[in-house]
C-alpha positions in Angstrom: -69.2 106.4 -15.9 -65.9 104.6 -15.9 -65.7 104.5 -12.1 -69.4 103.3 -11.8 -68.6 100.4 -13.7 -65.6 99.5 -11.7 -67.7 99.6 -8.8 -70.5 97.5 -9.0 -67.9 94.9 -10.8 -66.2 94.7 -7.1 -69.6 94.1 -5.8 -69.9 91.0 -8.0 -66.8 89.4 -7.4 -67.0 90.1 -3.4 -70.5 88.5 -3.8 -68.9 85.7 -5.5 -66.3 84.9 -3.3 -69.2 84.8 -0.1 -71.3 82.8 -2.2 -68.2 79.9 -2.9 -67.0 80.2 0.7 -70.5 79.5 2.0 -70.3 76.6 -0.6 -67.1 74.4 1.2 -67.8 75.4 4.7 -71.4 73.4 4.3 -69.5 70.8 1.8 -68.0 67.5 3.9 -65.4 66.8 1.1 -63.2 70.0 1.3 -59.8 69.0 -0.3 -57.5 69.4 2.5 -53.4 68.8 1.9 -52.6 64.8 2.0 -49.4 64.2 4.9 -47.3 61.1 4.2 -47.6 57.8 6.6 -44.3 56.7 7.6 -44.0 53.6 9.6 -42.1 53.4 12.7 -38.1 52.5 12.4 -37.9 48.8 11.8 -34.3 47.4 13.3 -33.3 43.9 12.3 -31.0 41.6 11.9 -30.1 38.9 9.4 -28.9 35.8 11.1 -26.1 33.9 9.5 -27.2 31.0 7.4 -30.4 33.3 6.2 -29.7 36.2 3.2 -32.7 38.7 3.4 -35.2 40.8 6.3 -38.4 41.8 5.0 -39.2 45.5 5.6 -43.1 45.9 5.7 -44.9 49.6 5.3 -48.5 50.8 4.0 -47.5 54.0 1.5 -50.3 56.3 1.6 -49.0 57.8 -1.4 -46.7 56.9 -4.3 -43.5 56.3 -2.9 -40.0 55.2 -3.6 -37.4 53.0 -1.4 -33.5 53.3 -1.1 -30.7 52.3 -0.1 -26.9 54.2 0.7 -24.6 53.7 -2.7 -21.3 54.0 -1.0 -18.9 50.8 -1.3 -19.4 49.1 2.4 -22.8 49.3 1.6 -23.0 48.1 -2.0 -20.2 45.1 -0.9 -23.1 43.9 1.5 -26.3 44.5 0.5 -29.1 45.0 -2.5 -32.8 45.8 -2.7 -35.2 43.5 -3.5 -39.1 44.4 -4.3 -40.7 41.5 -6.7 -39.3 41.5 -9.9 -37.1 44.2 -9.4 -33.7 44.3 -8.0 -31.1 47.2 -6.9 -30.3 50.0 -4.7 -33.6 52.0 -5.4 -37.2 51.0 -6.2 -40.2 52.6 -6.4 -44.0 51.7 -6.5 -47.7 53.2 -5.7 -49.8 54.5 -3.2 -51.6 51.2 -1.4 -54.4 50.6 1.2 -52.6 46.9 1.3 -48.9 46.6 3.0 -45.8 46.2 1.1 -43.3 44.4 1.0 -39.6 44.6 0.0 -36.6 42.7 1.0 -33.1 43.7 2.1 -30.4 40.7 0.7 -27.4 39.7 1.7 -24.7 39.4 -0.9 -21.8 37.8 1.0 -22.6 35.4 3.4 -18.6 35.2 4.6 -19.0 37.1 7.9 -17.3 36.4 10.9 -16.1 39.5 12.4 -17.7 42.0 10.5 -21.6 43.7 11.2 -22.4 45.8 8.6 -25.6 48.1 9.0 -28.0 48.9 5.9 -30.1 51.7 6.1 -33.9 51.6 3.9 -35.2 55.0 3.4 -38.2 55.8 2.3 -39.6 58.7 0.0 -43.2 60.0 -0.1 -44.2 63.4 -1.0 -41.2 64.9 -1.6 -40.3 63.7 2.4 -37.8 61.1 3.0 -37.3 59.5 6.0 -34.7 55.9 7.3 -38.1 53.1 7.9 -35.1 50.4 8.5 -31.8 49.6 9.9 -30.9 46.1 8.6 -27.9 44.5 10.2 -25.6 41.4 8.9 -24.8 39.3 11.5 -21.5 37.3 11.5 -21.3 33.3 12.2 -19.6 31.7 14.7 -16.0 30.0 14.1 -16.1 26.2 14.5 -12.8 24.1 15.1 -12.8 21.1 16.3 -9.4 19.1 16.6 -9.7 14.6 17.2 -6.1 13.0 18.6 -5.8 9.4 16.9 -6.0 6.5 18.6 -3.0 4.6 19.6 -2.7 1.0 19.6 -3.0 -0.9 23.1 -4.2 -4.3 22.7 -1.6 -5.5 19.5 1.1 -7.2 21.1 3.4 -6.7 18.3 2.5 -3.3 17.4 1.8 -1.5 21.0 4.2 1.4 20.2 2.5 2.2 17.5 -0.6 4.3 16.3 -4.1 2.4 15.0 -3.2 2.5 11.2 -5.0 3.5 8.9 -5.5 6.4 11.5 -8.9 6.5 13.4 -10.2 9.2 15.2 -12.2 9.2 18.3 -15.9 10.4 17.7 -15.1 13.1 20.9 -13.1 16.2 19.8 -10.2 17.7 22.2 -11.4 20.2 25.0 -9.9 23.9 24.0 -7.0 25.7 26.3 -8.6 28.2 27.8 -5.3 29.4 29.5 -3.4 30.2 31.5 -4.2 27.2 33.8 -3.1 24.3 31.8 -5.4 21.9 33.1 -8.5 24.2 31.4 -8.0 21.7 28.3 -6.7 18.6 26.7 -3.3 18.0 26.9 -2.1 15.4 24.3 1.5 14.0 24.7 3.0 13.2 21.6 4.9 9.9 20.9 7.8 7.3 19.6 6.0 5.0 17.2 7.8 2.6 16.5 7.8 3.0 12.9 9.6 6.6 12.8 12.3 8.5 14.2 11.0 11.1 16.4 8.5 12.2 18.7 5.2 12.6 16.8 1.3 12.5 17.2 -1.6 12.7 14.6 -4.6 15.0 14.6 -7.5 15.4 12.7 -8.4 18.8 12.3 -11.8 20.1 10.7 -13.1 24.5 10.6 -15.4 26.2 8.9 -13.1 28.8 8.2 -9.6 29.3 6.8 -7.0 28.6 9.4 -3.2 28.7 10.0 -1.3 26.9 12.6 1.2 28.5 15.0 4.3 26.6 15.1 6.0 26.9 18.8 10.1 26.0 18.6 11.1 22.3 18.9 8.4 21.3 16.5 7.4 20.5 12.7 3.9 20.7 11.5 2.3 19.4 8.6 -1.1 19.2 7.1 -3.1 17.4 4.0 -6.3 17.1 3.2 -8.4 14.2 4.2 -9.6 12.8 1.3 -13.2 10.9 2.4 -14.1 13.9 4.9 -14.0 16.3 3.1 -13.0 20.2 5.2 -10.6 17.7 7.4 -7.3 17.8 7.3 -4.6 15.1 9.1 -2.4 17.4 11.4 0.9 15.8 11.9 3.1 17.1 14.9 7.0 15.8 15.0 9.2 17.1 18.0 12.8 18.4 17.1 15.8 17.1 18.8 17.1 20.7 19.6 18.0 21.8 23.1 14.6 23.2 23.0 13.2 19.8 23.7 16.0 18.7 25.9 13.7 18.2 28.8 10.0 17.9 29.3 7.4 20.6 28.6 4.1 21.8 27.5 3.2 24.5 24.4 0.5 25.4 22.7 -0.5 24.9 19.3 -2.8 27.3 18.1 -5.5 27.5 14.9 -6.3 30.9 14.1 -7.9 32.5 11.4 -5.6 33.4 8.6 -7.9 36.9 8.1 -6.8 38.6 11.4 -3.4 39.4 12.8 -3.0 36.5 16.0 -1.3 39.2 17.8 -5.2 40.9 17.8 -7.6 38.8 19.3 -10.7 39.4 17.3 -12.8 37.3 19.4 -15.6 35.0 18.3 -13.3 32.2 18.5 -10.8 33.3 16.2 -8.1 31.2 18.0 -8.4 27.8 18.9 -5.8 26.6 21.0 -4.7 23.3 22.6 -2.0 21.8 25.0 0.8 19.4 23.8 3.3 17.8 26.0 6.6 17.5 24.4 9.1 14.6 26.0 12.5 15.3 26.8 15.2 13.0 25.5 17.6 14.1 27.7 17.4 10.8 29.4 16.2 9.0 26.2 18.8 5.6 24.6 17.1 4.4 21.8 18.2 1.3 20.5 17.5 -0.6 16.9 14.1 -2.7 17.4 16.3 -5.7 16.6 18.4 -4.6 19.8 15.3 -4.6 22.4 16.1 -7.0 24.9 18.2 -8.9 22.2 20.1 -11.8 22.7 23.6 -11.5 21.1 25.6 -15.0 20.9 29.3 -15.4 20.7 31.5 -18.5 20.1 33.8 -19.8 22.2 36.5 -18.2 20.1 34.8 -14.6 20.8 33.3 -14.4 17.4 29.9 -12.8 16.9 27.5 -15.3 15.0 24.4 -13.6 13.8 21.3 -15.4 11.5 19.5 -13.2 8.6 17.2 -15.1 6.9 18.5 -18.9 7.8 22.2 -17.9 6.5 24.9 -17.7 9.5 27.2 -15.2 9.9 30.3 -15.1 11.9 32.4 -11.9 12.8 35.2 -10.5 15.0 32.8 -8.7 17.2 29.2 -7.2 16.8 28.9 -3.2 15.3 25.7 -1.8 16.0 23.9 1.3 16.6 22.3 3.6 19.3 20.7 7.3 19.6 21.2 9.0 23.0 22.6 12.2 24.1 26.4 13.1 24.4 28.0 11.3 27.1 26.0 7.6 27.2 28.0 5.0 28.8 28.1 1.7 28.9 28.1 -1.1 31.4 28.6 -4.5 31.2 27.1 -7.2 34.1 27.8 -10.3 34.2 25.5 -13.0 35.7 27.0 -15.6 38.0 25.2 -19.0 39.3 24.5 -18.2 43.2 26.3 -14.9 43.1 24.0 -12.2 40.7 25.5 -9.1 38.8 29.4 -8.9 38.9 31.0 -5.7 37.0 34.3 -6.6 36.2 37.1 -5.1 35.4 40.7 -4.8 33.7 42.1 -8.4 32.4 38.5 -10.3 34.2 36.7 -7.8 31.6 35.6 -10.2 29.2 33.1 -8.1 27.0 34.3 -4.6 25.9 32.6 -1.9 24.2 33.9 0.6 22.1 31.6 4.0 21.7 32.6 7.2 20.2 30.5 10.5 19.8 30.7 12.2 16.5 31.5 16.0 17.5 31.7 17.6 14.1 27.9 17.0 13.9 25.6 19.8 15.5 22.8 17.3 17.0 21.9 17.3 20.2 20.3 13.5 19.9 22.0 11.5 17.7 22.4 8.4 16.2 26.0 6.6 16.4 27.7 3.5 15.8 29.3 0.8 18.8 31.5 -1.9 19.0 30.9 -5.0 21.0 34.1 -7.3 21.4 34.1 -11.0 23.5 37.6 -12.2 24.5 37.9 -15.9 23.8 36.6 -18.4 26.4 39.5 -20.2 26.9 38.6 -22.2 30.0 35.4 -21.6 31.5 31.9 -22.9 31.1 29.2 -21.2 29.1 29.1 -17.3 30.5 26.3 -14.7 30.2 26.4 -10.6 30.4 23.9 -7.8 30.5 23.9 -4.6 28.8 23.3 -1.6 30.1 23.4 1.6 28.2 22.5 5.4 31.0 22.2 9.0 29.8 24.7 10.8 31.4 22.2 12.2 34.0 21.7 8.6 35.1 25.6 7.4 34.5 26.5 10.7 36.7 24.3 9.5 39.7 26.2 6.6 40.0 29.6 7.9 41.1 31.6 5.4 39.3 30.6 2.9 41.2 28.5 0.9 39.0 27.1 -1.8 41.7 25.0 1.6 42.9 22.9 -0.2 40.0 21.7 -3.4 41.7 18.8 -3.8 44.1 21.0 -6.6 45.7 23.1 -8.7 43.6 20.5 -10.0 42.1 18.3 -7.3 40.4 18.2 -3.8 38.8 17.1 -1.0 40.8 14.1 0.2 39.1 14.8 3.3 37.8 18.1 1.6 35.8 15.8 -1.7 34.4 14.6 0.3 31.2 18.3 1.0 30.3 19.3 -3.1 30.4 18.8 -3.7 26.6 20.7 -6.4 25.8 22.1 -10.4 27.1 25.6 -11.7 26.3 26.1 -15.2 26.1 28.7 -17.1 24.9 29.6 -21.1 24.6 31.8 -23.0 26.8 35.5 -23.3 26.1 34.9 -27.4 25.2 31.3 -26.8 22.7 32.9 -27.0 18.6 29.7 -29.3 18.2 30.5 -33.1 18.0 33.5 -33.2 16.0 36.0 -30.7 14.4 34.1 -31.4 11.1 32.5 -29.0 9.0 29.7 -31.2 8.6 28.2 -33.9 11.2 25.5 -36.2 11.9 22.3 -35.1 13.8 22.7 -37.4 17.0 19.1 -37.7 17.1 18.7 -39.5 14.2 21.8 -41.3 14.0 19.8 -45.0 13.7 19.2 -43.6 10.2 22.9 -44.3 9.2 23.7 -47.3 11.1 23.0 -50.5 11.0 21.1 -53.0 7.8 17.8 -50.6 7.7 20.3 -47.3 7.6 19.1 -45.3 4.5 21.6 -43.3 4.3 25.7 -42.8 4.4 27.9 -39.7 5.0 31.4 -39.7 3.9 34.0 -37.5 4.1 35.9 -37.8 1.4 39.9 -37.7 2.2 42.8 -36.2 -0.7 45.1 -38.8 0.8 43.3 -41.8 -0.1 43.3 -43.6 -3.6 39.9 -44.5 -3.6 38.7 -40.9 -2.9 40.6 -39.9 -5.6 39.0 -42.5 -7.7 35.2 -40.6 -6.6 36.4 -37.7 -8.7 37.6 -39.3 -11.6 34.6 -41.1 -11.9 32.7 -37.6 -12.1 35.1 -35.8 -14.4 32.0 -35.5 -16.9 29.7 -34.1 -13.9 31.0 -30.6 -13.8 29.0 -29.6 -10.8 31.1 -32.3 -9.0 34.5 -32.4 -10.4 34.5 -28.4 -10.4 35.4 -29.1 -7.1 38.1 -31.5 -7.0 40.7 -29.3 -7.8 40.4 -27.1 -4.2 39.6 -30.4 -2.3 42.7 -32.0 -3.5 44.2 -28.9 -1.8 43.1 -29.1 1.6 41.2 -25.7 0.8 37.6 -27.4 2.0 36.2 -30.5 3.3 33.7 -32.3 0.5 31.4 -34.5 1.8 29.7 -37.4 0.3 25.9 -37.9 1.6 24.3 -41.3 -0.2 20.5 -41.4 0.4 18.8 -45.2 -0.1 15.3 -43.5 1.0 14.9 -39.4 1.5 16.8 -38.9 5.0 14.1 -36.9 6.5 11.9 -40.1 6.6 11.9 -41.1 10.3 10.3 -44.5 11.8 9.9 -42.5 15.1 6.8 -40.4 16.0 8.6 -36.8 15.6 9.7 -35.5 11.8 11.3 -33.1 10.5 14.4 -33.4 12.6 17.3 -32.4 11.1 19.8 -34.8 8.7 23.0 -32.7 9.7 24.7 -30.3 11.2 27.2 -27.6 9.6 29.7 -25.5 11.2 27.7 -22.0 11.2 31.2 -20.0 9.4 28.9 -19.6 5.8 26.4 -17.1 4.9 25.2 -18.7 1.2 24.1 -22.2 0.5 23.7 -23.1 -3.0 22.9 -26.3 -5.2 24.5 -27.1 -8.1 23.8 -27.8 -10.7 21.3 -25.0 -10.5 17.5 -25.5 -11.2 18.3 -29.2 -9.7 14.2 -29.8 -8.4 15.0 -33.0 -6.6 17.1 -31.5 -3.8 16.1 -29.1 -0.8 18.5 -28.1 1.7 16.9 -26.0 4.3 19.3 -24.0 7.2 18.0 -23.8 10.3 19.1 -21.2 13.5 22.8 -21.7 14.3 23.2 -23.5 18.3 26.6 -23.4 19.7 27.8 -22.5 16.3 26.5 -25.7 14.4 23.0 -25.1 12.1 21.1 -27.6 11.5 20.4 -28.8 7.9 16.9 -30.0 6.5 17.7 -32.0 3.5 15.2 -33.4 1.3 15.9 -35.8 -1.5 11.9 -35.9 -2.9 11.0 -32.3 -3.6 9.7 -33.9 -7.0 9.4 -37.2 -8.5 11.8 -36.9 -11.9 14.9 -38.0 -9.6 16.1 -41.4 -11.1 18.8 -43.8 -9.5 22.0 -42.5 -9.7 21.5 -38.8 -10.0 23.2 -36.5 -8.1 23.5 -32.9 -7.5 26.0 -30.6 -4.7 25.1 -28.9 -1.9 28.0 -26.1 -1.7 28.1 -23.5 1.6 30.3 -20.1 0.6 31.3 -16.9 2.5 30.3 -14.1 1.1 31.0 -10.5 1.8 28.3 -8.0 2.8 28.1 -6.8 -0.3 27.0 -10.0 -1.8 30.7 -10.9 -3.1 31.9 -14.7 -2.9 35.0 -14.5 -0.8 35.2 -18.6 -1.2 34.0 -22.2 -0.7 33.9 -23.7 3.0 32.6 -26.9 2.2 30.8 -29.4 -0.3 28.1 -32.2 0.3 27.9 -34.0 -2.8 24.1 -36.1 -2.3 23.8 -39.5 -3.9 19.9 -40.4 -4.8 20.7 -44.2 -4.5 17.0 -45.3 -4.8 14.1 -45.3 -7.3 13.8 -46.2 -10.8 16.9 -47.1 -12.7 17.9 -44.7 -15.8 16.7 -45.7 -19.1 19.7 -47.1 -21.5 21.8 -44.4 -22.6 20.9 -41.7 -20.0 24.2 -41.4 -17.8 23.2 -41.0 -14.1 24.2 -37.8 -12.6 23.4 -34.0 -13.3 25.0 -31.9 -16.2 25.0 -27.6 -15.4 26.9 -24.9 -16.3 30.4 -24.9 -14.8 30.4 -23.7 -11.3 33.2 -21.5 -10.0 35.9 -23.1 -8.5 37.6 -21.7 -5.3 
């Protein structure tokens, strides 16, 4: 019975099974397994200045997206897929494409590529949809020379200042040719005390400069453009520099080692000529193509700021290499260039080289002496200052100088620097008085319209004397009585009936008098006098020329006076004594009220 009933239950479920098969194979639904849709591999790039790729796919089933979590990776990129943010997201099946974004965290890429990978996860299958790769910038340098000035007559050896930059940048060295760039030659402005030149320089990344031997390099910000920086470039007087060459200066990225070109323009290099100064004599601006004036007795006489100066010879600088010499020419009417020598020397110089200092190019002191001109007429010399290269050539025969007698050759003409010239053996100016009458206007002190007197005043005579005395209550006169009556200076006596620069001919302004150019300091006493104006003009032939002016304001009365007093000083500013006075008489104008004395009362001077 029990097996009966086991049977027939095997019929029913093998029935059963027939039946439900029959069922699916006639049934256009059948539920088959699903496969996931993977789109094909996207590779991409993200160009610099942009920080995401979009990665586009149609999940078929719910899915999830990620990225690798290892520290290149993380450093570079992130995943993106609206609002969420990370290295994994996830979302659901879709019959409408979607969208997710790679980004870029750093955006500081010049050498470096790094490559993101996007995989995808459906099913329980995973499989890389994207390969997303950051692409690196280019380097940009540019580098601008300034301008240097060539249409300023007074400043041509100098750059345009402030600094201005041309709106072209320099063309790169590409090497090894050296004409496959720029080349810039630096410069002696004027204004410093080297070979230079100024560069603007502007990157968009951090650089360093190479710095070849023989040269200084410095750099600061521009402040009104901003990422430039003014490049300044000073040549060394080392033996590296001795003679003329090229280097090259070169901007590299800080980032990389400049022994390993990266590429991608990581250096930046351009050509600089450097100068020699092997053949370089640099002389003081006041010494180019100076004139330097001697007396008759052989004494330098030099003008700073309208005050003479008189010295035993002229000391003076130069910068050159070791073993400069020095010539001396002098020019003769219908002869030219005569080098003399022994005794017929006239003009000596005196150089030395300081050997306990390590320069190669170096700035030192000379001496320029003039023997007295005892008997000829008014004589005139050229300097001439070679390198030794030059100096050498000439085989101690300095005439190999002259094209002629009457010219330089041209390769010596840049080394004549200086003119000698020195008065005649008769030229002390009119008289052997410290102070004299301007010839040209000598009709102002002669004759019934003269309006004015000069006096000297003598120790020996009574009445001079008297001049004194009559002042003892005038300090800024009497002061100097004392020394007068001494024979230690002349004192002169100048009565004005009108101001003496008035003229009745058609030129003014010419000069009252003249005053032997031996004083470096004119003063009037008593101080503060605003009347009075005594105005030094250059020294000729050892006499300046003296503008005196009697109506600088209007509070002079009849009577007053005031001194004009001419003193040495030392170079320190020291009074080393008094070389003469001019004591000025306003004899004209209003009369002084009763019981004002006529004259001026100061402080007491110093007496010499």
């Amino acid at each position: 019975m029990k097996n009966t009933i086991l049977y027939w239950t095997s019929v029913l479920l093998a029935s059963s099974a027939l039946i439900l098969s029959g069922c699916k194979s006639e049934d256009d639904s059948v539920d088959t397994p699903i496969t996931p849709a993977f789109p094909e591999l996207l590779q991409a790039t993200i160009p610099a200045g942009e920080n995401s790729c979009a990665v586009t796919f149609t999940p078929n089933m719910d899915w999830s997206a990620s990225i690798p979590t290892d520290e290149v990776t993380s450093r570079w990129f992130t995943l993106r897929y609206d609002p969420f943010e990370g290295v994994s997201v996830s979302g659901k099946a879709s019959t409408e494409p979607v969208t997710l974004y790679v980004e870029s965290i750093s955006t500081g890429t010049f050498d470096e590529n790094p490559v993101c990978e996007v995989s995808l996860t459906m099913n329980g299958q995973t499989k890389v949809i994207a390969q997303i790769t950051r692409g690196n910038k280019a380097r940009e340098f540019e580098l601008y020379a300034s301008e240097y000035n060539t249409t300023d007559n007074f400043t041509t050896d100098d750059f345009t200042i402030p600094y201005v930059y041309p709106e072209t940048a320099l063309t790169k060295y590409s090497g090894p040719d050296q004409a496959s760039g720029d080349t810039v030659e630096l410069k002696w402005p004027f204004r410093v005390s080297s070979f230079m030149y100024v560069f603007k320089a502007k990157g968009n990344f951090s650089w360093l400069i190479s710095k070849p031997e023989g040269l200084e390099i410095s750099s600061m910000a521009i402040a009104d453009d901003p990422g430039s920086y003014q490049i300044t470039v000073t040549g060394d007087f080392s033996a590296t520099n001795l003679d003329t060459h090229t280097a090259v200066l070169d901007f590299y990225d800080r980032s990389i080692n400049r022994d390993e070109d990266p590429g991608n323009n990581a250096h930046n290099r351009y050509c600089l000529r450097i100068p020699g100064f092997r053949d370089i004599v640099r002389h003081p601006l006041a010494n180019i193509d100076a004139t330097f004036t001697f007396n008759k007795e052989g004494k330098y006489i030099s003008n700073t700021l309208g005050n003479e100066t008189i010295s035993d010879n002229l000391s003076t600088t130069v910068s050159s290499t070791e073993g400069l010499a020095f010539y001396v020419a002098e020019e003769i009417e219908h002869v030219g260039y005569v080098f003399k020598k022994g005794p017929a020397q006239w003009v000596t110089i005196a150089d030395t080289w300081d050997s306990e200092l390590e320069d190669v190019f170096q700035k030192h002191q000379y001496t320029v002496t003039v023997a007295p001109n005892e008997t000829g007429a008014a004589r005139t010399a050229k300097l001439i200052a070679l390198p030794k290269s030059l100096a050498d050539e000439l085989q101690d025969d300095p005439f190999n100088m002259l094209e002629g007698m009457t010219d330089f050759k041209a390769e010596y003409k840049p080394y004549v620097y200086a003119t000698i010239e020195q008065s005649d053996a008769s030229s002390s100016g009119d008289t052997d008085d410290f102070i004299t009458i301007n010839p040209e206007v000598q009709d102002r002190f002669e004759g019934p319209d003269a309006i004015a007197t000069l006096t000297k005043l003598d120790p020996d005579k009574d009445e001079d004397q008297q001049f004194f005395k009559d002042h003892e209550n005038d300090s800024h006169i009497f002061d100097y009585a004392g020394p007068w009556e001494n024979k230690e200076y002349p004192v002169y006596v100048l009565t004005c009936k009108a101001n003496p620069m008035q003229s009745n001919d058609t030129e003014l302004g010419i000069g009252t008098l003249f005053a032997d150019a031996t004083y470096n300091q004119v003063k009037i006493d008593p101080e503060g006098t605003t009347w009075l104006a005594c105005e030094p003009m250059e020294a000729v032939n050892g006499k300046t020329e003296l503008f005196i002016n009697t109506e600088m304001s209007d509070t002079a009365q009849k009577g007053d006076t005031a001194t004009i007093v001419f003193q040495e000083l030392t170079p320190e500013g020291w009074i080393i004594g008094t070389l003469g006075v001019i004591v000025v008489v306003h004899d004209y104008g209003s009369e002084p009220a009763p019981g004002e004395g006529a004259g001026g009362e100061s402080s007491a001077t110093d007496a010499f």
